[in-house]
LOVODO-761129 format. One record per residue (C-alpha): residue in three letters; z negated, x negated, y negated. Coordinates in steps of 0.02 Angstrom, whole numbers, plus 50000, padded with zeros to 5 digits. Layout:
N
alaZXY;...
# end
This chain:
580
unk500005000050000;unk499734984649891;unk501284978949917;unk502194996549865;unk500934995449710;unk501824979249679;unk503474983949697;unk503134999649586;unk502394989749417;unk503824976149428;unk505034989549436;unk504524997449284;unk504234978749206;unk505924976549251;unk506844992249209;unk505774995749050;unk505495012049093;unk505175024749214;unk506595032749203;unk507475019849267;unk506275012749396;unk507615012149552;unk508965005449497;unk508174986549516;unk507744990849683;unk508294982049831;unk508574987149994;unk507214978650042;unk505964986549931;unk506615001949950;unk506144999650160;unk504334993350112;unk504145010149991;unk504745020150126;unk503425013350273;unk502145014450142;unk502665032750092;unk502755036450306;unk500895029550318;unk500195039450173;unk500925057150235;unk500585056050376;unk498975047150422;unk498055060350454;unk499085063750606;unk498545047050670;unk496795055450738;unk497395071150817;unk497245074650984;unk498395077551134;unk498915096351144;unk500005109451210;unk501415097751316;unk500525082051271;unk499315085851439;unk500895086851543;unk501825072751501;unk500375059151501;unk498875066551563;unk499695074151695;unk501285064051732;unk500875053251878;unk502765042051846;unk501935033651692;unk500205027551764;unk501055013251841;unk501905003851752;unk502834996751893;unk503775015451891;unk504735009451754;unk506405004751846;unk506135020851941;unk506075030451796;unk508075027451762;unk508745033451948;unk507345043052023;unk505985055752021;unk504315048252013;unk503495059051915;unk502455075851985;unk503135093151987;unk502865095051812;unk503955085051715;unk505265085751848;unk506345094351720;unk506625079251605;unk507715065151643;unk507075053251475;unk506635035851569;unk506645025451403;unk505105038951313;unk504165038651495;unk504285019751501;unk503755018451343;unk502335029851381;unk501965019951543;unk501725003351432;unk500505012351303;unk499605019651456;unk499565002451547;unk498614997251394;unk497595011451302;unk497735027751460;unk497765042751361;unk496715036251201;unk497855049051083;unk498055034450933;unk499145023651003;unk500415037251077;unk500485045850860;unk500585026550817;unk502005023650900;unk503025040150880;unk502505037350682;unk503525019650698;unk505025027350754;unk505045039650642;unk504925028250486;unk506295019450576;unk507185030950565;unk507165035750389;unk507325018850354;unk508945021750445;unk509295035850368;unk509395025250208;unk510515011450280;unk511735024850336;unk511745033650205;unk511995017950085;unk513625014850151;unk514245026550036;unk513005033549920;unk512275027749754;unk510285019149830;unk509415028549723;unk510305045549778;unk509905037749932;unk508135033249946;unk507715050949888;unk508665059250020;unk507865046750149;unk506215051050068;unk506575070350091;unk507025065850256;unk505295058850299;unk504055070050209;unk505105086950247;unk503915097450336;unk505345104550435;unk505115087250531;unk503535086250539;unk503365093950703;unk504315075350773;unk502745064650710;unk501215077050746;unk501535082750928;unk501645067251051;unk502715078851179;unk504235075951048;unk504035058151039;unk505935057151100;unk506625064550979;unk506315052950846;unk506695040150983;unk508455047151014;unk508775049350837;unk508305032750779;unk509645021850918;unk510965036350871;unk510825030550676;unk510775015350741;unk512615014650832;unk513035025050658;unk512445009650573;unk513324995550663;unk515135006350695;unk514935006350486;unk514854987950464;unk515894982950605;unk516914968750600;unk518234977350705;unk517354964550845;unk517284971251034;unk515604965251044;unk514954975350906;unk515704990951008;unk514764986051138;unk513324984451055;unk513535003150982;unk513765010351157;unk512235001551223;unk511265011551083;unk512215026851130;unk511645023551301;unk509805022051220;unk509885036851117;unk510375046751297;unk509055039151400;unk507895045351260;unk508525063751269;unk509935071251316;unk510435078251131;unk510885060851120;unk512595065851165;unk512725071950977;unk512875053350915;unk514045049151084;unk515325062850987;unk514825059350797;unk514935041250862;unk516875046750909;unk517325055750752;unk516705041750639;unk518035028950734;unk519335043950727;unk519155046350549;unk518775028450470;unk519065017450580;unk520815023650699;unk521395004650717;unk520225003750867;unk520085021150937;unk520785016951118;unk519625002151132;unk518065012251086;unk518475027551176;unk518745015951333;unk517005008451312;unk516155023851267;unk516955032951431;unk516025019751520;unk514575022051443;unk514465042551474;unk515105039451658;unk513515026951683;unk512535037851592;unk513235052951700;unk512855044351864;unk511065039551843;unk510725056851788;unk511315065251944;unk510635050152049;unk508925054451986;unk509365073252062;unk508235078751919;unk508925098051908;unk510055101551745;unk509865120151736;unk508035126251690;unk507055139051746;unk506985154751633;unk505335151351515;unk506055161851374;unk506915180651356;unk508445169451264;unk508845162151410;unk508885176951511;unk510275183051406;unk512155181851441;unk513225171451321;unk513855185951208;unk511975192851206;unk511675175151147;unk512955176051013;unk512135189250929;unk510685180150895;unk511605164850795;unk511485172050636;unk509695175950639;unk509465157350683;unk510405149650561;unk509705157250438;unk507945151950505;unk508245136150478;unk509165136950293;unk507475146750245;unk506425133450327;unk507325119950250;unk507055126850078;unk505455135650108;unk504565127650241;unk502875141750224;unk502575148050374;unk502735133050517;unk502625136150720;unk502625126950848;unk503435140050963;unk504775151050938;unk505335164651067;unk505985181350977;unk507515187851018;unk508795199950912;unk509465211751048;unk510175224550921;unk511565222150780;unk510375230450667;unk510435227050467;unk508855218150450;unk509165204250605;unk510825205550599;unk511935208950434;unk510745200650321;unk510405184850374;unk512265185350422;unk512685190950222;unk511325176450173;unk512085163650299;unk514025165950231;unk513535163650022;unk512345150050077;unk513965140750163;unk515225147450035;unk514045137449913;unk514095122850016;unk515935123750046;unk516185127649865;unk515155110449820;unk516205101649958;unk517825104649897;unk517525100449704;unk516635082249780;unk518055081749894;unk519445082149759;unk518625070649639;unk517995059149760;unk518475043149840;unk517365044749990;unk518665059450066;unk518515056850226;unk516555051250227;unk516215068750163;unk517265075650305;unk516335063450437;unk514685072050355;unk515225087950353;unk515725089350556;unk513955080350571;unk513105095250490;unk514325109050591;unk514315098850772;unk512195095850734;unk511825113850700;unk513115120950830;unk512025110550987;unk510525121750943;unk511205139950940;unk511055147151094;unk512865143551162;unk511695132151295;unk510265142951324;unk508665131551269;unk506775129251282;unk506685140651114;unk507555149951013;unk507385140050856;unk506005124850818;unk505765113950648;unk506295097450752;unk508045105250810;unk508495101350636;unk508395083150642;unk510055078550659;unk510865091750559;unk509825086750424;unk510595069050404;unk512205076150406;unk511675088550268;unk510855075750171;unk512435066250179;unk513575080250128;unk512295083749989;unk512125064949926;unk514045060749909;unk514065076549812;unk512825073949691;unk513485052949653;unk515295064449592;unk514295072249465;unk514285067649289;unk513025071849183;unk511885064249038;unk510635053649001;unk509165062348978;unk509985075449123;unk509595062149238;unk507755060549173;unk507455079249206;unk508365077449370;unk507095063149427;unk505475070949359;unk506115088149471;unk506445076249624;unk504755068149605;unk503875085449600;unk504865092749778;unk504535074649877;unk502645077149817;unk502375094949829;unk503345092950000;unk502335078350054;unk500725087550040;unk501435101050137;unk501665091950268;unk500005083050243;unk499195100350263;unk500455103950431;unk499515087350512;unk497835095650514;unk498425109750618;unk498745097750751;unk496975091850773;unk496645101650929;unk497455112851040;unk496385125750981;unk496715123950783;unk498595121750819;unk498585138850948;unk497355147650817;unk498345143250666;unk500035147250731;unk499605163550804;unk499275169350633;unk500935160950539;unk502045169150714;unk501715186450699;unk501255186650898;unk502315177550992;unk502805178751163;unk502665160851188;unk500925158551087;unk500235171451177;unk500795163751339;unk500025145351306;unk498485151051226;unk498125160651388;unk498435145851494;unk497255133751376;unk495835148151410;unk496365147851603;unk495995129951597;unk494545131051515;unk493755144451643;unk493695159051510;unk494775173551621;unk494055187251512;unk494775179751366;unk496175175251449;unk496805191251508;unk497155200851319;unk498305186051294;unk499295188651465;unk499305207051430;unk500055205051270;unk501325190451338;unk502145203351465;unk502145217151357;unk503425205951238;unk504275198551390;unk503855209851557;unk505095198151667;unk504195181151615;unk503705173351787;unk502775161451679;unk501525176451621;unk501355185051785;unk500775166751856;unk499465166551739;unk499145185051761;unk498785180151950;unk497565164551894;unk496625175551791;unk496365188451932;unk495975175652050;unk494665166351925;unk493795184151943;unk493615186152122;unk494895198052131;unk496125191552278;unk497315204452325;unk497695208952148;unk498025187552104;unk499105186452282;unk500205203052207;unk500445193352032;unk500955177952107;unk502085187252222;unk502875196352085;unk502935178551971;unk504005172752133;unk505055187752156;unk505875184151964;unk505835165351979;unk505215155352114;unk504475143652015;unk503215129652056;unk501615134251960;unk501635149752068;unk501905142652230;unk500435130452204;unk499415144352136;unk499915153352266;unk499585139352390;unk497825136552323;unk497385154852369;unk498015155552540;unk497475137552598;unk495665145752514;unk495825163552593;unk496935165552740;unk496705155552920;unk497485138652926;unk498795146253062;unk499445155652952;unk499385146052759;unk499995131052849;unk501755138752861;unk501785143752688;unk501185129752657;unk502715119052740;unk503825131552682;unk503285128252483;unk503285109752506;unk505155109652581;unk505485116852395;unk504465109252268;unk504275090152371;unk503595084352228;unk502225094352192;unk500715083052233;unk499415100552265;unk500465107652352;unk500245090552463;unk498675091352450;unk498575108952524;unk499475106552670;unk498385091852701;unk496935102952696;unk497565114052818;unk498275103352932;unk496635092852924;unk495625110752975;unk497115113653129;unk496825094853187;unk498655091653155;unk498715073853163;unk500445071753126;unk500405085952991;unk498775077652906;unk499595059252907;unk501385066952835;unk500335077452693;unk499255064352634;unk500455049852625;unk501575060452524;unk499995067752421;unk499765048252400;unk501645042252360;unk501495055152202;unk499885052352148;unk499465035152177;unk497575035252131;unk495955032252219;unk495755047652288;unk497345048652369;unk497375031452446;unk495375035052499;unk496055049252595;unk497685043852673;unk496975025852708;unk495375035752795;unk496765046452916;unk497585028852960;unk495965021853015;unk495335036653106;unk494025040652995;unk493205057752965;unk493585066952788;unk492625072452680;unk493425086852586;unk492745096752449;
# end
């Protein structure tokens, strides 16, 4: 902060005046103000907790508690049952080397998604550069840090690859823009391209922005770049499906549910969310789930009326820059950014939610790109430019503190749940998780308003009749928890409900009979550590001795702890088990 302070007074010294204070700026400065302006928003964050997802994917994910898993991580599934949906080796291993070193101390894990997001508005900046006046640019990289609409990508751990992914992506951006037409240098783009992807898969965007940006600026060497990135999606392509990590999801949401035209309907509504949010970011949530089933004026016609003058502005803007500029076909490669950005989260693939604040990351450089070579064709006066600085100032603070305020909802599960319950408007999804974190925490009376009200907004969400069952069997009430799970299977046979559903046969039923459900569920979900564990259980009760030595070396090959190896290293030695 000392050092910004420094930079700051000799600025002024320099410039003789406030007004002027960037313009003696150097790039380098203008990196230290923006790490110093990263630490100050958001070092609150620093001290929250680890909430919502954050359980899954450390606390709970066995492939990062060995760090020896990391090779694993890029062709394999190591991890348990839970994360078995996510194919992002480079996030886990990073994971796995903060674990190795700190196990789930929270710090570290903000620390380190807090780096890459400075990186990447530091990035932001460099890219941006290229072809904008640095003082246009450092404010747009400044919007781009503080914006509460990306807040969401610092505070909750669980999105840690999304600034990840982002930051190699700007990266590649960065080095196609000062290539020296050099196949190395293409090489070295892909292998960030090939980072950004192993980070998430929306790291695909910058494999096609990537694409454009050689198409438009730089067509000399279009056949040799679309050879090497070829190779790079077909290597990225074959450890995916070598990993057999599944690529369609199970249905958490009513979105995905719907069919592609049902889908369609619902792209104005979320377009608009996130032009509101972007200009207005009030009323933040972490989780998004609504749906617009009817063409109705309100969800429909509006925000579709709102949507068109909001792009009729922007076009409007775009085509006055584009005549008078010399950037032409920078505004274009900014421009299919924004459109190609926004088009990846509307529904056409059915996603996770219908709409959340860090969605917008990558549509928000291209915006801020469109926006800045627009503003440097504008001519205007003097003391114009004064006003225009002093307003700046005011939205980067008043945004800033925003955001600020946004970190202390992420302090606990609890203040996160409670606060965005109220901001929501009752939400399937809120509803949903809050009943889980009360399952968890052995509260089934509290828990079962909150299921209630989840299947009364979604009726067909497995997801809510599994916790439905968990509640009922928390109470003592068996036959009603076996019919929930049951019905939680019937929509989606999903994993939490066959090892819910495990747990209360292997705890109810005779071992004759649970141990075939029991082999049955395991033949579907083999990497499902309980459900292991179970059928060890049983088997162990039967005097199986092939079934017990199977089921606990498995059990052990997923969980790798103590306990497992106590267990399956007991069996080998013919030792009697003690099982609680």
């Amino acid at each position: 902060m000392l050092r910004c302070y420094d930079c700051w007074m000799s600025a002024r010294e320099e410039s003789g005046g406030f007004i002027d204070l960037f313009s003696p700026l150097t790039t380098r400065k203008i990196i230290v103000f923006l790490i110093c302006i990263g630490l100050f928003v958001y070092f609150n964050s620093l001290f929250n907790g680890l909430v919502l997802e954050d359980r899954v994917e450390i606390v709970r994910n066995p492939s990062i508690w060995n760090i020896q898993n990391i090779p694993n991580l890029f062709v394999s599934q190591v991890g348990g049952q839970e994360t078995i949906g996510y194919y992002r080796p480079l996030v886990f291993g990073i994971y796995a080397l903060i674990y190795s070193l700190f196990a789930t101390a929270p710090f570290p894990y903000h620390l380190m998604q807090l780096v890459f997001e400075i990186a990447s508005s530091c990035m932001v900046f460099l890219v941006l550069r290229k072809y904008i006046k640095k003082e246009i640019s450092f404010f747009l990289a400044v919007l781009f840090l503080v914006h509460p609409v990306n807040e969401e990508a610092v505070a909750w751990v669980s999105l840690f690859q999304d600034p990840v992914y982002l930051f190699f992506g700007l990266l590649a951006i960065y080095v196609l823009q000062n290539n020296r037409d050099k196949v190395r240098d293409f090489i070295l783009v892909n292998a960030f391209l090939l980072l950004s992807l192993f980070a998430k898969e929306s790291g695909v965007l910058f494999l096609i922005l990537a694409f454009v940006y050689v198409f438009l600026l730089n067509r000399k060497n279009l056949l040799i770049y679309s050879i090497l990135s070829f190779f790079t999606a077909l290597f990225y392509i074959a450890l995916r499906f070598s990993s057999r990590i599944p690529i369609q999801k199970v249905p958490l949401i009513p979105i995905m549910k719907l069919t592609l035209a049902e889908r369609l309907t619902n792209i104005p509504a979320i377009i608009f969310y996130y032009i509101k949010t972007f200009l207005y970011p009030a009323d933040l949530s972490v989780y998004h789930s609504w749906v617009i089933r009817d063409m109705n004026l309100n969800s429909f016609l509006v925000p579709l009326i709102l949507d068109l003058i909001f792009f009729t502005l922007l076009a409007a803007i775009f085509v006055k820059a584009y005549k008078a500029s010399k950037n032409s076909k920078e505004l274009i490669f900014f421009s299919v950014w924004l459109v190609v950005g926004l088009a990846f989260y509307l529904q056409i693939i059915p996603l996770d939610f219908t709409v959340a604040e860090h969605f917008f990351l990558v549509p928000f450089v291209g915006l801020a790109g469109l926006v800045g070579l627009s503003l440097q064709n504008i001519r205007v006066s003097k003391s114009t430019k004064s006003v225009g600085l002093y307003i700046a100032i005011f939205i980067l603070v008043a945004l800033g503190v925003r955001t600020m305020i946004r970190n202390t909802n992420w302090q606990s599960q609890l203040t996160i749940l409670k606060h965005d319950e109220k901001s929501s408007g009752g939400d399937y999804l809120i509803e949903l998780v809050y009943s889980t974190s009360l399952i968890e925490d052995n509260k089934p009376d509290e828990a079962m308003p909150r299921v209630r009200r989840a299947l009364t907004l979604y009726p067909e969400s497995w997801f809510a009749w599994d916790n439905l069952g968990a509640v009922y069997y928390e109470k003592g009430d068996i036959k009603d928890a076996k019919n929930a799970y049951l019905h939680s299977i019937a929509i989606s046979k999903s994993f939490n409900a066959y090892e819910n559903l495990g747990l209360l046969i292997k705890s109810t039923e005779p071992p004759s009979s649970s141990i075939k459900f029991l082999r049955q569920a395991t033949q579907m979900f083999p990497t499902s550590a309980k459900l292991w564990y179970y059928r060890f259980i049983v088997a162990y009760k039967l005097k199986n001795r092939d079934e017990e030595l199977l089921s606990a070396k498995n059990y052990f090959l997923l969980k790798r702890d103590d306990e497992s190896y106590a267990i399956y290293n007991q069996l080998l030695q013919n030792k009697p088990i003690v099982i609680n």
